[in-house]
C-alpha positions as CSV (number, residue, x, y, z in Angstrom):
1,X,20.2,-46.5,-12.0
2,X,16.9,-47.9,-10.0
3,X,18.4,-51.7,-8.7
4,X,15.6,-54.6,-10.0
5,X,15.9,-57.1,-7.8
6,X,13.3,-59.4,-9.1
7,X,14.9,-63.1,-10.8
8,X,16.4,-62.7,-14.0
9,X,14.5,-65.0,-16.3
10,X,16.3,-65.9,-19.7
11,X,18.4,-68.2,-21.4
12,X,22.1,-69.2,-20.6
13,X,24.1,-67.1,-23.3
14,X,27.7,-68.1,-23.9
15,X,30.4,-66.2,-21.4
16,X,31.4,-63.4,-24.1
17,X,27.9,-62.4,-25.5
18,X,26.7,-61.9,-21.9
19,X,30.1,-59.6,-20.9
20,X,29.2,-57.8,-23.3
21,X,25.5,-57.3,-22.5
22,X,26.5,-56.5,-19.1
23,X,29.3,-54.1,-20.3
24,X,26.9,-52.6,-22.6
25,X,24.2,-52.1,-19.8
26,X,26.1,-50.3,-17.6
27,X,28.0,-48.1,-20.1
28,X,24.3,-46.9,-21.1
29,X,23.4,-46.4,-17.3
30,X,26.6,-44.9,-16.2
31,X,26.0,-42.7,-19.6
32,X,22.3,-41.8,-18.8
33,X,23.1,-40.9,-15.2
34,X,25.9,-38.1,-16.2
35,X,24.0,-36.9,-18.8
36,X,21.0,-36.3,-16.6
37,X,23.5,-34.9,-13.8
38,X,24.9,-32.3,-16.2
39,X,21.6,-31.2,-18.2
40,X,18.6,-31.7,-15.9
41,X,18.5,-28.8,-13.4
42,X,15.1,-28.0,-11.3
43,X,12.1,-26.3,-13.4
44,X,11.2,-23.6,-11.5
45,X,8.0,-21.3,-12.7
46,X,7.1,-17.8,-11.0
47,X,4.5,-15.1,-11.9
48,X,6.5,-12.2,-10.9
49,X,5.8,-8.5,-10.7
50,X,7.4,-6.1,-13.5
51,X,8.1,-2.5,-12.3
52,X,10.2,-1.7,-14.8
53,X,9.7,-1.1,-19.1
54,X,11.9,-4.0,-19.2
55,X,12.5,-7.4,-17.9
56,X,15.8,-8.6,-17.0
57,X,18.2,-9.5,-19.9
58,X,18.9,-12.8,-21.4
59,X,22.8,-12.2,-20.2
60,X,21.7,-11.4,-17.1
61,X,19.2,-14.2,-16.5
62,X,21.9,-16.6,-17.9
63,X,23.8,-16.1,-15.3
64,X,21.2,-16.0,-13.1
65,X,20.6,-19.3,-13.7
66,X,24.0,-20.6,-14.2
67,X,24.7,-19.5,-10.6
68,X,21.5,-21.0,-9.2
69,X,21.9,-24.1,-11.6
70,X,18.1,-23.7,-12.2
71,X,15.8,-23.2,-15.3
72,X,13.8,-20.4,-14.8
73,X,10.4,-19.5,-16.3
74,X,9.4,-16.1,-14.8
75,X,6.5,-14.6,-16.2
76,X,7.0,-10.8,-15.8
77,X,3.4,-9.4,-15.5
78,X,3.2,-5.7,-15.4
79,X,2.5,-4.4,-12.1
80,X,-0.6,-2.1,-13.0
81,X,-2.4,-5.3,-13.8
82,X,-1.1,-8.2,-11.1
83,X,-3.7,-8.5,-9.2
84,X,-6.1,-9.2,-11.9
85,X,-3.2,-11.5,-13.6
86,X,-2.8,-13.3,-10.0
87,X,-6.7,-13.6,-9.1
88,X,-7.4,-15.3,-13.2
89,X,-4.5,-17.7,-12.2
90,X,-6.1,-18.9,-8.8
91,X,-9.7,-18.8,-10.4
92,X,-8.4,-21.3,-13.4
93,X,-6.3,-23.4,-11.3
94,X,-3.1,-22.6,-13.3
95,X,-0.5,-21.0,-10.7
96,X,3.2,-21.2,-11.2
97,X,5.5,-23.2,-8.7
98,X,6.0,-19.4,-6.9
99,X,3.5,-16.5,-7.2
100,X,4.4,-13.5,-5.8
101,X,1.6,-11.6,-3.7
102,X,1.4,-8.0,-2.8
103,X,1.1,-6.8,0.7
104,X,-2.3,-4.9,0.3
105,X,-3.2,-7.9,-1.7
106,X,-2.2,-10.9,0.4
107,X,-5.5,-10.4,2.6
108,X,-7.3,-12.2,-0.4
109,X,-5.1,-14.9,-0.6
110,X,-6.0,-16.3,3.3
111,X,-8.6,-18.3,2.3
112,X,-6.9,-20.2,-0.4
113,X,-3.9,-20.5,2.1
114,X,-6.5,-22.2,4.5
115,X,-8.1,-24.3,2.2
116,X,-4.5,-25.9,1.7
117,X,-3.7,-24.2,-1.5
118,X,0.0,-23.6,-0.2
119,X,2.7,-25.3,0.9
120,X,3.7,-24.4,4.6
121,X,7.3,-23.4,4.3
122,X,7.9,-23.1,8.2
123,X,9.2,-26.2,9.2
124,X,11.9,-26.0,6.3
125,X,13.2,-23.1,6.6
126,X,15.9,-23.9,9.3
127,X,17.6,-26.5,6.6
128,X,18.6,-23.3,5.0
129,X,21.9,-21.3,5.5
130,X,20.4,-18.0,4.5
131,X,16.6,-18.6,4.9
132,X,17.1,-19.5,8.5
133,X,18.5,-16.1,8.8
134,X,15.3,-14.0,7.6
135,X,13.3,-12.0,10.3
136,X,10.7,-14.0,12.8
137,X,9.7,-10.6,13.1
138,X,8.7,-10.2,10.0
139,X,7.7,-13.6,9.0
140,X,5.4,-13.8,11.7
141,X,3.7,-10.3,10.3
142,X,2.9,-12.4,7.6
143,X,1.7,-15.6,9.4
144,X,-1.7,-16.8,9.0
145,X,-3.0,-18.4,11.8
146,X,0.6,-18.9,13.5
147,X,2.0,-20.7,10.2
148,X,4.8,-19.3,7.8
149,X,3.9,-20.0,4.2
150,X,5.9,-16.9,2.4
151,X,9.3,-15.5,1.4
152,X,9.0,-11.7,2.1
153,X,10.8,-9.5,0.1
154,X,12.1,-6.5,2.7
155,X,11.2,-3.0,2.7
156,X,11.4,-0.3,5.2
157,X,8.2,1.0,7.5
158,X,7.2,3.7,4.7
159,X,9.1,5.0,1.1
160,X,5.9,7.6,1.2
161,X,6.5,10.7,0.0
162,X,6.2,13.7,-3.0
163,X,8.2,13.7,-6.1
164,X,8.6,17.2,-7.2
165,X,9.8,18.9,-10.8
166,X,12.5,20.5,-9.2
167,X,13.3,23.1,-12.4
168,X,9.6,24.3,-12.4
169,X,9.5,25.1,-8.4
170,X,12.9,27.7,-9.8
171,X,11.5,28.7,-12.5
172,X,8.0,30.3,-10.7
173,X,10.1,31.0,-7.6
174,X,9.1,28.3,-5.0
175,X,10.3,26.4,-2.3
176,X,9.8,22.9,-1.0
177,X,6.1,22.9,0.3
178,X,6.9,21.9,3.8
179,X,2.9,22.4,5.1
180,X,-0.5,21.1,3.4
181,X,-1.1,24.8,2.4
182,X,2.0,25.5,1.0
183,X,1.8,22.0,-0.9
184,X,-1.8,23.2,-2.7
185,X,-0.2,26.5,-3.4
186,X,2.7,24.4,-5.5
187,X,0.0,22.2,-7.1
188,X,-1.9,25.3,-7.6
189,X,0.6,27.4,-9.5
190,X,2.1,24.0,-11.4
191,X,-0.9,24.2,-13.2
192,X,-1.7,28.3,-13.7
193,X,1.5,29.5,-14.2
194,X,3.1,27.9,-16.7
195,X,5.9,26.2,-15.0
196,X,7.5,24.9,-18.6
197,X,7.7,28.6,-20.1
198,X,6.2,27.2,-22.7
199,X,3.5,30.1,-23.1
200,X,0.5,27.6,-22.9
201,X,-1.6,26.0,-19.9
202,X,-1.0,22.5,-20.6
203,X,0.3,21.5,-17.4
204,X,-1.1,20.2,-14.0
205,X,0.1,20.3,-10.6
206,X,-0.4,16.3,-9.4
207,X,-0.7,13.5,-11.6
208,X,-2.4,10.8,-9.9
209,X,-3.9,6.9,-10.4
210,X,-6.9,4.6,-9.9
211,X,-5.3,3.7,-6.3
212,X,-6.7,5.1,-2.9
213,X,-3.8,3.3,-1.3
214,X,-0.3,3.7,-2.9
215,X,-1.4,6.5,-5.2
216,X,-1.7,10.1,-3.6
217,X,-4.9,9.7,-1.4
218,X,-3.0,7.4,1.9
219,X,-0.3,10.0,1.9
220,X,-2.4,12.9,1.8
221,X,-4.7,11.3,4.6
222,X,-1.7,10.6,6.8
223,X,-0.9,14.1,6.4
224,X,-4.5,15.1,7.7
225,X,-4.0,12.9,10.5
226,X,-6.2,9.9,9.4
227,X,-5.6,6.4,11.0
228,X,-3.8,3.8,9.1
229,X,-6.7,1.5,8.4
230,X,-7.4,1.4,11.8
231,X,-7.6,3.5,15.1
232,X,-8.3,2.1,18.9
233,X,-10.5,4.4,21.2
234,X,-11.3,2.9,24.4
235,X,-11.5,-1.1,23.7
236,X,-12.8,-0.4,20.0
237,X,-11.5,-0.4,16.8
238,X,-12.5,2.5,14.5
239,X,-12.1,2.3,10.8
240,X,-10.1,5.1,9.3
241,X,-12.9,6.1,6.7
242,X,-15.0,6.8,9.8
243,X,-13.0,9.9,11.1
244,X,-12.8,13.2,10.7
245,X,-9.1,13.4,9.2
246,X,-10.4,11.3,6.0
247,X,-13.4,13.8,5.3
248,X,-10.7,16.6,5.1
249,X,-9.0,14.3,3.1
250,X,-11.5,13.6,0.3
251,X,-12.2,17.4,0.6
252,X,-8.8,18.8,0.0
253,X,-8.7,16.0,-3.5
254,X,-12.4,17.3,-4.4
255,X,-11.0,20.7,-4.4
256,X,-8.0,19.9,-6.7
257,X,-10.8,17.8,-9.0
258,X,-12.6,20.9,-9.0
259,X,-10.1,23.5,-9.9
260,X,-8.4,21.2,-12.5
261,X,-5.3,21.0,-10.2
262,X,-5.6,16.9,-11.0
263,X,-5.8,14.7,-13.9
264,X,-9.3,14.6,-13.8
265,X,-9.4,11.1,-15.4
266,X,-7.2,10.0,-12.2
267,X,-10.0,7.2,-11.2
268,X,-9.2,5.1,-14.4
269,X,-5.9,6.5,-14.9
270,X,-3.4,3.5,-14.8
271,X,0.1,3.6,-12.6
272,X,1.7,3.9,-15.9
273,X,-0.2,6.4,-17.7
274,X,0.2,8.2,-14.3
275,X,4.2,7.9,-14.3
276,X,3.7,8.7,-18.0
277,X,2.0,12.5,-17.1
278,X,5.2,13.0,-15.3
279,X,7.7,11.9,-17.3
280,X,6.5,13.8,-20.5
281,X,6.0,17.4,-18.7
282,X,2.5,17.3,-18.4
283,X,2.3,16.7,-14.3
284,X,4.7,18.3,-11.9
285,X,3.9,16.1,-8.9
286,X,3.7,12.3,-8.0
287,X,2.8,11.6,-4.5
288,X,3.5,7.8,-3.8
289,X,7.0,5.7,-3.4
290,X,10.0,8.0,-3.3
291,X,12.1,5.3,-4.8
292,X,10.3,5.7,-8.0
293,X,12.3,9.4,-8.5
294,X,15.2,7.5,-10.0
295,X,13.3,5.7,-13.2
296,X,11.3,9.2,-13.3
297,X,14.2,11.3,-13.7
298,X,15.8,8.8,-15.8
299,X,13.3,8.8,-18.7
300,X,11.9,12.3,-18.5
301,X,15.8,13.7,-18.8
302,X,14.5,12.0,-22.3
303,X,12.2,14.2,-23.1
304,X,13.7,17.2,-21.3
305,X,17.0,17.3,-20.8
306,X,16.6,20.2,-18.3
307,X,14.3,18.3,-16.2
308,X,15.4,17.7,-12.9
309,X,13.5,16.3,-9.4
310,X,13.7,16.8,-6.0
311,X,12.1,14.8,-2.7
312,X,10.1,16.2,0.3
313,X,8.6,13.7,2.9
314,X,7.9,16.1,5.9
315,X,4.8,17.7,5.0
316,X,3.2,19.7,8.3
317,X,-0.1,18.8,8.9
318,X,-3.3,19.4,11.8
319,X,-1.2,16.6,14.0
320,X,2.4,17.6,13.1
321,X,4.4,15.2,10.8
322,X,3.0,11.8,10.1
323,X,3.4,9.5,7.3
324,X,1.4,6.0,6.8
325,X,3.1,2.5,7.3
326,X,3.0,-1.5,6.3
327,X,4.8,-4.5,7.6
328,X,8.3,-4.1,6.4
329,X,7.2,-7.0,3.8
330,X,6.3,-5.3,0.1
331,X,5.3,-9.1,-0.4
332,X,5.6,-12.5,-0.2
333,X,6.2,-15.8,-2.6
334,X,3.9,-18.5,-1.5
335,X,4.8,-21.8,-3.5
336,X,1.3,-23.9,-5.1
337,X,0.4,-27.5,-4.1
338,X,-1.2,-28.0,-7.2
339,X,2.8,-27.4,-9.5
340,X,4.6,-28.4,-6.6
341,X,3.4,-31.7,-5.6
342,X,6.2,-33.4,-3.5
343,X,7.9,-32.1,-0.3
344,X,11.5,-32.8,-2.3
345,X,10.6,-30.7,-4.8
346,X,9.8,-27.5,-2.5
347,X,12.8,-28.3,-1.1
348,X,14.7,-27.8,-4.1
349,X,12.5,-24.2,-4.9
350,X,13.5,-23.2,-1.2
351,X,17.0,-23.7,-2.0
352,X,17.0,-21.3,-4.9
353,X,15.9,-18.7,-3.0
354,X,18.4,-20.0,-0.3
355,X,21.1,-19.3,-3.2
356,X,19.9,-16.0,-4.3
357,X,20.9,-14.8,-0.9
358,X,24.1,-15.8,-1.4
359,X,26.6,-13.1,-2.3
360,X,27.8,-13.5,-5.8
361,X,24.0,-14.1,-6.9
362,X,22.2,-11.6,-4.3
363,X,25.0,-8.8,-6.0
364,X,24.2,-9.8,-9.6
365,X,20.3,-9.3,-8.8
366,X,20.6,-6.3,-7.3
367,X,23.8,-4.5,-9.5
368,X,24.0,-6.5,-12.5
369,X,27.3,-8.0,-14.0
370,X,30.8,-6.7,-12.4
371,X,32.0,-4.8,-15.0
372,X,29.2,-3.9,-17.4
373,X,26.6,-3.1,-15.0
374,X,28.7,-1.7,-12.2
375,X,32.4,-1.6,-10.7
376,X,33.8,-2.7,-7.1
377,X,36.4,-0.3,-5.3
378,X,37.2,-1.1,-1.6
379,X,34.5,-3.1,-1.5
380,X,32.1,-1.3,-2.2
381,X,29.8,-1.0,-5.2
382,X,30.4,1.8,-7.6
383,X,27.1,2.8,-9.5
384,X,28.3,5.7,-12.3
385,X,25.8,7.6,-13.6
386,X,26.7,6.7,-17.4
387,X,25.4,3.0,-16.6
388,X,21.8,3.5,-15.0
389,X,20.2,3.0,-17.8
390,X,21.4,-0.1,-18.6
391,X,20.5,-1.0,-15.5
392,X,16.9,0.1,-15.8
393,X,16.6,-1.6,-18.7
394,X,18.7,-4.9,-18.2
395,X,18.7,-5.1,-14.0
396,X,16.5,-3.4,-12.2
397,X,13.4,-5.5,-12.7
398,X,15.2,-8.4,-11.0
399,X,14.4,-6.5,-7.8
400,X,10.8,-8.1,-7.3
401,X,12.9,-11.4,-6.5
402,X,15.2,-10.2,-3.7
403,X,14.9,-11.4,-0.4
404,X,16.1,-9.5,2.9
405,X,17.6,-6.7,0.5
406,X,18.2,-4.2,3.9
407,X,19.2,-6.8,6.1
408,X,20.9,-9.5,3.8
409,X,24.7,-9.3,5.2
410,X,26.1,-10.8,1.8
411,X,24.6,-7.7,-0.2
412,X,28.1,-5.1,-0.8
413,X,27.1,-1.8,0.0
414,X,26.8,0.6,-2.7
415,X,29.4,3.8,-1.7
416,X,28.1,6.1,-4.5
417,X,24.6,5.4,-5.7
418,X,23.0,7.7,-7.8
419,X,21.7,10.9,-6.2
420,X,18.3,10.2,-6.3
421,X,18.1,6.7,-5.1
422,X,20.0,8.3,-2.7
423,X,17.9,11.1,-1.6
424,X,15.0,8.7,-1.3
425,X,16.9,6.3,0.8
426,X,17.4,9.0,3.3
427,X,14.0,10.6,3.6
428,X,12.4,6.6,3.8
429,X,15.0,6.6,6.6
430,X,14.0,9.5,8.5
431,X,10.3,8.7,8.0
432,X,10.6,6.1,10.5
433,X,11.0,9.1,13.2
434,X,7.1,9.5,12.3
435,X,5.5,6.3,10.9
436,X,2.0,5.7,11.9
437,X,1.5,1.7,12.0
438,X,-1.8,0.1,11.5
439,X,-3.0,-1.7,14.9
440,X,-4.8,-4.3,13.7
441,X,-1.7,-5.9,12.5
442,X,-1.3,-9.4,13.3
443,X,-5.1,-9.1,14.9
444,X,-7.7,-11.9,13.3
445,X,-11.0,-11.2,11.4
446,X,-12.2,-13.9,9.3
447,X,-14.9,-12.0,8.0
448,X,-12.3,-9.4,6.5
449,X,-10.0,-12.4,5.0
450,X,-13.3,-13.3,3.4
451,X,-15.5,-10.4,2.5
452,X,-12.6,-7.5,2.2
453,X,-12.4,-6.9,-1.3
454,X,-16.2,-6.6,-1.9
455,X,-16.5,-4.6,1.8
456,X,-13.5,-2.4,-0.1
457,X,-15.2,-2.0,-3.0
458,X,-17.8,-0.1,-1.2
459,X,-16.1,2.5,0.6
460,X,-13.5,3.1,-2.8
461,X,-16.9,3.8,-4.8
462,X,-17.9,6.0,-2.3
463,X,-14.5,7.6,-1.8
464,X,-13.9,8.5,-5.5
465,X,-17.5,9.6,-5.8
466,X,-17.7,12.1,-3.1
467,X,-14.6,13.7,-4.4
468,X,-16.0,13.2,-8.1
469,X,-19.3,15.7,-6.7
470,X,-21.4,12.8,-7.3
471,X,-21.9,12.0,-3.2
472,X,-22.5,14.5,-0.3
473,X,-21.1,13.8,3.4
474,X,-24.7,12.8,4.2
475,X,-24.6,10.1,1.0
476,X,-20.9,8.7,1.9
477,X,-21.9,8.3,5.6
478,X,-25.1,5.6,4.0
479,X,-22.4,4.2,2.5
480,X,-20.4,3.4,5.4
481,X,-23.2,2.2,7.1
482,X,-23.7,-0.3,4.2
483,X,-20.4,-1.3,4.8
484,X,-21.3,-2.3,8.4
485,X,-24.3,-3.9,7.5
486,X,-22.8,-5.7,4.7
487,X,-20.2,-7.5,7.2
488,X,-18.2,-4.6,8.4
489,X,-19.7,-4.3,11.8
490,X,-18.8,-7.9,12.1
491,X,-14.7,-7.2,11.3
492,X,-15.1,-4.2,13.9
493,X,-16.2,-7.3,16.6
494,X,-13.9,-9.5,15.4
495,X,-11.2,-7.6,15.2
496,X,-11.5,-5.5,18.3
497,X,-12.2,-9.1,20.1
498,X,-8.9,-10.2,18.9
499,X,-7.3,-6.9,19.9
500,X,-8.4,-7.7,23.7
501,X,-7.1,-11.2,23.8
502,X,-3.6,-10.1,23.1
């Protein structure tokens, strides 16, 4: 109870009546102050990513919460549509306490950080037992203009890689493509020869989505050799769509557009309607994250109960074996100014994440509940096959909030996970033997923090329409050019200025 410390001005009451106004005043204190000690724990309010059907169940968020003694509001928007979910939030001034922001998407976000938008969570996070744990490495990948302002959730250099229908490359004879020839020859027969034996041509080799980036067109261009964003020759920086390796890459897509080896709807075609091709028999391929075989095996086995998968992330290309990398950050949680309006209050935020490090609640995020979701036997984690599902559906999606999932030390290891998750593992893994980062990493353009997404927007049109038939190389080269004059040639100063300071 606040202490007044101003006079008390009334009457003189007789001795008992005022006893018992006193006793009566500080019974109802005393009785406010453990009632608000026992039911008001800290609001918290994030705009979180959903990657799953399902968001995490009511049993499991319980607990969740009970662990963290938090209220949580998460508001689980579907991945396919974040960004647009995100940029509405920022335009109308109504952000949750924690918004999550992608990696390829954080780049627009730098000018609301500057303008003060977010908290700077540097200075704090040393108060932490687990935060002050978390990478400087990769924190300061994330930095903008030498401050921390975001949680990153981990990920290794590259997942990248091609999700295969195992049971159609054995039923027309094939092997693993392990060259970019032999991978259009799979694509190629995927969608000629009937993989499904179903007597019809109603299937195509690669099922693909509105995304240049993490759909199938970065793979395929690292494949080809292209840059990753960004290539230094002599004291300059070149951008990837500039080079050689990026032509052969929008040629090798037009020729699967032109044979109907594709979805030829692939520029509007949503990551769901994408996974959707694949999961119902009608696509054979999916070129993008590796670690999305598991959920794809799970829910075609629904349709098909023969259908099986199989990973390959060594494809031979002009330059040998090559595969395209980010900042070992998928994201970040940045934490508003406008919902969190006092340094105690961020405080308290950072200490739930601080908590969700810890083991019993960085174990129920990642596995579920002990007992339903999974079992432990000499300390390790026991995943059986009979409960993924129910972790699809009632877990899984609580993987957007976890911190430092490789190199948290309270995560249990899992000793059997299931084969494809796995697999996938492994080949992300061995990728590292061949990543190809992007230099301009950590290098400063203001020009791109500003005008990127419209400068992005330019060479995407061009991208999709040269492979669409509705550019020629002479037409996407004007384009480019556009892009310079537009403020591109300005990033290539700025960024190659910042490249020769280092």
């Amino acid at each position: 109870m606040k202490r007044n410390n101003a006079k008390l001005a009334f009457p003189i009451f007789p001795s008992l009546l005022l006893m018992v106004l006193l006793a009566a005043t500080i019974t109802g204190c005393s009785s406010s102050a453990m009632k608000s000690n026992q039911d008001d724990k800290v609001y918290i309010s994030i705009m979180a990513p959903l990657h799953f059907p399902h968001p995490p169940s009511q049993e499991v968020m319980e607990q969740l919460q009970q662990l963290t003694n938090v209220t949580l509001d998460i508001n689980w928007v579907n991945d396919g549509i974040y960004f647009d979910k995100m940029n509405t939030a920022i335009t109308t001034n109504s952000m949750k306490k924690v918004t999550f922001v992608k990696h390829t998407d954080y780049i627009f976000m730098k000018n609301e950080i500057r303008s003060g938008s977010f908290w700077e969570i540097g200075p704090y996070l040393e108060q932490f037992p687990n935060l002050r744990h978390l990478s400087d490495d990769i924190l300061n990948q994330a930095a903008v203009d030498g401050k921390i302002y975001g949680l990153y959730t981990e990920r290794p250099s590259s997942r990248q890689g091609i999700i295969i229908r195992k049971d159609w490359l054995e039923a027309l004879g094939l092997s693993e493509p392990k060259t970019l020839d032999e991978l259009y020859e799979v694509i190629r027969r995927f969608t000629v020869d009937d993989p499904d034996n179903n007597g019809k041509r109603d299937t195509i080799g690669l099922a693909d989505r509105n995304d240049l980036i993490y759909g199938a067109f970065k793979t395929l261009s690292s494949y080809f050799g292209t840059p990753n964003n960004w290539r230094i020759e002599g004291q300059t920086l070149i951008p990837e769509f500039e080079t050689p390796q990026y032509m052969d890459t929008m040629d090798f897509m037009k020729r699967l557009y032109n044979e109907g080896l594709i979805n030829l709807d692939f520029p509007v075609t949503s990551k769901e309607m994408q996974r959707d091709k694949v999961i119902r028999g009608e696509a054979g391929i999916y070129i993008g994250s590796m670690t999305d075989v598991q959920r794809l095996s799970d829910e075609a086995r629904q349709f098909n109960p023969a259908a099986r998968f199989t990973l390959v992330n060594r494809i031979e290309g002009p330059q040998g074996y090559r595969v395209w990398s980010i900042p070992n950050y998928n994201g970040l949680y940045l934490f508003s100014k406008k919902a969190i309006k006092e340094e105690s209050e961020l405080l308290q935020v950072l200490a739930f994440f601080d908590r969700t490090m810890d083991k019993e609640v960085a174990n129920l995020m990642k596995y579920g509940i002990e007992g339903k979701h999974y079992s432990v036997q000499d300390k390790k984690v026991q995943l059986p096959e009979e409960t993924s599902q129910l972790r699809s559906t009632e877990v899984n999606a609580l993987h957007a909030l976890i911190l430092a999932e490789i190199s948290n030390p309270n995560l249990i290891k899992a000793a059997e996970k299931e084969t494809m998750w796995e697999l996938a593992e492994a080949l992300s893994e061995d990728n590292n033997k061949f990543i190809v980062k992007d230099p301009a990493v950590g290098l400063e353009s203001k020009t791109y923090d500003e005008r990127s997404l419209e400068l992005y927007k330019i060479i995407s049109d061009a991208t999709y329409n040269y492979i669409l038939g509705k550019l020629n190389k002479e037409d996407f080269y004007q384009q480019v050019e556009l892009w310079k004059k537009n403020g591109g040639q300005q990033i290539i100063r700025e960024y190659t200025d910042s490249y020769l300071r280092k």
